[in-house]
N, C-alpha and C positions, 0 to 999 in steps of 0.2 A: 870853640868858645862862642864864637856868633850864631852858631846852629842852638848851644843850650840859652844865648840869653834872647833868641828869639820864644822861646820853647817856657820862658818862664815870665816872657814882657806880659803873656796876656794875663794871668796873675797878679802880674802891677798893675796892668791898666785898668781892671777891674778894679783897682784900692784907687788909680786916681780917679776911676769914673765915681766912685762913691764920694771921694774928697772933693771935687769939681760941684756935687750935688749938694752937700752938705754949708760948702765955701757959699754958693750961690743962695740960700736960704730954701730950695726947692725941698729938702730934706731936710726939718727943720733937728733940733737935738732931740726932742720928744719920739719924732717918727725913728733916729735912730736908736735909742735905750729900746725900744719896743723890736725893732727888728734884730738889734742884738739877742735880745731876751727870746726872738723866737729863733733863733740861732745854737743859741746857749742850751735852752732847754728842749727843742724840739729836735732840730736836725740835725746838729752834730751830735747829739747825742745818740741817736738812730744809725748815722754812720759809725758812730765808734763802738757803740753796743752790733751792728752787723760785721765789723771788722771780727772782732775779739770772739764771740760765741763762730767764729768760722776757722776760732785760732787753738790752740791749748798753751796753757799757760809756758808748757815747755819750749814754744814756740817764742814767748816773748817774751820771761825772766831766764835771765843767765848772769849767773853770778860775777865773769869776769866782765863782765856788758855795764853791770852794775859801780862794779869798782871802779871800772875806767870811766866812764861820765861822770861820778862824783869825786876822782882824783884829780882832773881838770877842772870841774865845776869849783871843788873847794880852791883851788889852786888859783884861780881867780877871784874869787870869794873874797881869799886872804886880802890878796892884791888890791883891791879896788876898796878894803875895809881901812887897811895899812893907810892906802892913801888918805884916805875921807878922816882917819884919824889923827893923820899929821899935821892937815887942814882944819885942826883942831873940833871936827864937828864931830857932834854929841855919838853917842851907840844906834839912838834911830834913825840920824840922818846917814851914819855910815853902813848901817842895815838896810834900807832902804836905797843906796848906793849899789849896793852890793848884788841887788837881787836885780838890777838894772842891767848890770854887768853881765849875769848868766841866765837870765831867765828869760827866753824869745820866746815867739810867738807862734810857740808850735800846735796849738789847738786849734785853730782860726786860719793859719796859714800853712803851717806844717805839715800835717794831716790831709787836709785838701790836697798840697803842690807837689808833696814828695811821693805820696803814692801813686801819681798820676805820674811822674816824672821819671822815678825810680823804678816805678812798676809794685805789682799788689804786691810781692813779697816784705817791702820797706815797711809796710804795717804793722806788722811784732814789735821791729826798731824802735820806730815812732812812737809808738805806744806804752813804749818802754820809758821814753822820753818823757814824756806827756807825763807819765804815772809818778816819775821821780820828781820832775818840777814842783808838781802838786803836793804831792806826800811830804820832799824832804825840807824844801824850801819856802812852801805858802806857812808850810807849819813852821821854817825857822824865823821869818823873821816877825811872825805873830808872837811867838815868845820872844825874841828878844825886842821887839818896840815894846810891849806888855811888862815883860818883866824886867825892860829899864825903870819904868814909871813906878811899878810895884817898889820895885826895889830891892826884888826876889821871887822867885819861880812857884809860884800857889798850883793850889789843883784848880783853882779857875781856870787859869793860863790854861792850864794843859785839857779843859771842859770845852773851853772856845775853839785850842785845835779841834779836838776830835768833832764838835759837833758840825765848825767850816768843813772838814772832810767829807764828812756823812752827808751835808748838805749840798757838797759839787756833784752835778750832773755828769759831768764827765769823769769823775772816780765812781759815780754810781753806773755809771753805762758800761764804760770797762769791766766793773766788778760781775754786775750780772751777766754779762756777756760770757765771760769766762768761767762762771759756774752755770748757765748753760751748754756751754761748747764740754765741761765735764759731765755734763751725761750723756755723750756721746749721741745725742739726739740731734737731726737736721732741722736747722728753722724751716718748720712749715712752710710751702709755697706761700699763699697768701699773704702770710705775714714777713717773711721773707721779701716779693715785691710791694709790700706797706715802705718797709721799713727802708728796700734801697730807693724809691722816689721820693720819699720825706730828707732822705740821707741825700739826695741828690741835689737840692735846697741849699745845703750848707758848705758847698766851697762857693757859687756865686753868691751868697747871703754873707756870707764871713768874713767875704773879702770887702764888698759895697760896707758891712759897718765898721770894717776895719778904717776904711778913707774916710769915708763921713765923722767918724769918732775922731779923726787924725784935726779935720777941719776946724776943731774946736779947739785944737792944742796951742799953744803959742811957742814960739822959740826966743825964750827969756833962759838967762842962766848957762850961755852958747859954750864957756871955757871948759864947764865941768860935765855937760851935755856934751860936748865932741870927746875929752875924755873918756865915759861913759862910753858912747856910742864904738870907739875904739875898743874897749876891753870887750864888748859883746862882739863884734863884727871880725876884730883880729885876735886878739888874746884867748876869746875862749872857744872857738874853734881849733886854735892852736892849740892850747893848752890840750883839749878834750882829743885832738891827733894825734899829739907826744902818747899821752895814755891809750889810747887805740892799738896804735899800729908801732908804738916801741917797747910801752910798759908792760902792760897787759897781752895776753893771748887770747884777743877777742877775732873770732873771724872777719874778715878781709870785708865780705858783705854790707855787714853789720856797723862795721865801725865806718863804713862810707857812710850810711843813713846817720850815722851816731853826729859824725863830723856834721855833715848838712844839715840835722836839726838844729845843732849850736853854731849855724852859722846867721841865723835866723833874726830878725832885729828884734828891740825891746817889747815885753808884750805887753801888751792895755791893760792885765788885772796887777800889774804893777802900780800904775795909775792908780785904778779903784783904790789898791789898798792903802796909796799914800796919800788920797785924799782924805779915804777914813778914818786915820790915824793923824790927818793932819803934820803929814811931817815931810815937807820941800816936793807937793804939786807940782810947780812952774818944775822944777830939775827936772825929773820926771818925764811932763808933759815935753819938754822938749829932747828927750833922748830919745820918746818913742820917734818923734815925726823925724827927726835927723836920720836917726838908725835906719828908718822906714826908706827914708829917700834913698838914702846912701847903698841900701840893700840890692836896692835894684841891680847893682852892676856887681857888688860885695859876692849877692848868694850866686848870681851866676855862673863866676870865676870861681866858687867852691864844691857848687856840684858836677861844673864840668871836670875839675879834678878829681872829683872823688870816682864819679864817673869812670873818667878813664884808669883811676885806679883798683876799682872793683872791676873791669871790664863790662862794665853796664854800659845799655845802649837805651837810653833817654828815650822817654814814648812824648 
């Protein structure tokens, strides 16, 4: 346990050096939206488009892979909607609960930690991860904030999905990735080492805007924030275990990367989206920085389980 959470401090300490930079004014919010943005669009994009085109798709959709992350994912889902509805709050603030609950921060942190961690096989997993956050869940709860307000499910609603899709950099890196990895064609050298030293940018990049972004957050709204921060950090790693390794006949491997992606704290474009929408910021903003702190010691004690339960030996 103290070998893997040495093995993942420098990961945190990268998010508190960026949070210490940002806290201090030295990194002011401008400098951080720009280094995101070259984060976003540049380098993790390049890592996850050289991941995947080095992958086949066989390698990274498997259907029982599938069911079990979204049989846990919905399974807290419910849970965390149930609640926020009892609490009498509206369909957006319990959508926006909801996605708090299951959706970490596995582009930005995930991707970097576990494949360095887990080793380069973890990348299908992850990716897998990554691919269902964005697809099933940026798209669920755009419809249902939308089509609360409507009042009803239009073909706009479902225009703004598709076009958010099309427009993520990271559904688009994957995408192309994997239909070049099917023509069975080798990334060119050259381009090849382009694309792993730009890719190389983006877990010290991801992590410095992950803390800097943190430094802006406040911790207002602490009862339904540690709530939150609880369903992400226990509940649905839990949840996404029971389906792993009792419900499903997902490989042993696989469902370690599965567990430790969802063990991951709340991710930022949760934020973005509940700003844009306007619907409970401050809550939000403080699950991520809670979740974030508390991970430190949370993801530790998860991948060193998962770990020793794949029989994996931690790089």
């Amino acid at each position: 346990m103290v070998e893997i959470f040495l093995k993942t401090l420098p990961f945190f300490a990268l998010i508190g050096l960026g949070f210490q930079a940002g806290r201090s004014g030295f990194f002011t919010p401008e400098a951080t939206a720009y280094l995101t943005k070259f984060v976003f669009y540049f380098a993790l994009s390049a890592m996850l488009f050289r991941f995947a085109a080095n992958l086949s798709l066989a390698e990274i959709f498997n259907w029982w892979f599938v069911a079990a992350y979204l049989w846990g994912c919905f399974t807290v889902y419910l849970i965390a909607t149930a609640v926020a509805l009892f609490r009498r709050r509206g369909i957006e603030e319990a959508a926006v609960e909801a996605q708090c609950a299951v959706i970490g921060n596995t582009g930005f942190l995930g991707v970097p930690m576990l494949v360095v961690l887990l080793g380069p096989a973890a990348a299908g997993p992850v990716l897998m991860v990554l691919a269902l956050d964005l697809v099933v869940f940026s798209s669920l709860i755009v419809i249902l904030i939308t089509g609360s307000r409507d009042g009803r499910m239009s073909l706009g609603v479902l225009k703004t999905v598709g076009l958010g899709l099309v427009k993520n950099p990271m559904i688009v890196s994957i995408t192309l990735g994997l239909l070049w990895s099917s023509t069975g064609w080798a990334v060119p050298g050259p381009v090849n080492e382009f694309l792993a030293i730009l890719g190389a940018a983006a877990t010290p990049g991801a992590l410095f805007a992950i803390g800097a972004s943190l430094a802006g957050k406040s911790a207002e709204r602490m009862t339904v924030a540690g709530w939150l921060t609880f369903c992400k950090l226990v509940l649905h790693p839990a949840a996404v275990a029971l389906a792993a390794l009792v419900l499903f006949p997902v490989p042993v491997f696989d469902a370690a990367v599965m567990i430790a992606a969802a063990s991951l704290p709340v991710a930022g474009n949760v934020y973005i989206l509940a700003q844009h929408y306007g619907v409970a910021p401050h809550r939000v903003s403080a699950s991520i920085l809670i979740s974030t702190a508390i991970s430190i010691v949370t993801v530790s004690v998860v991948i060193a389980w998962v770990a020793g339960l794949a029989g994996i030996a931690p790089g």
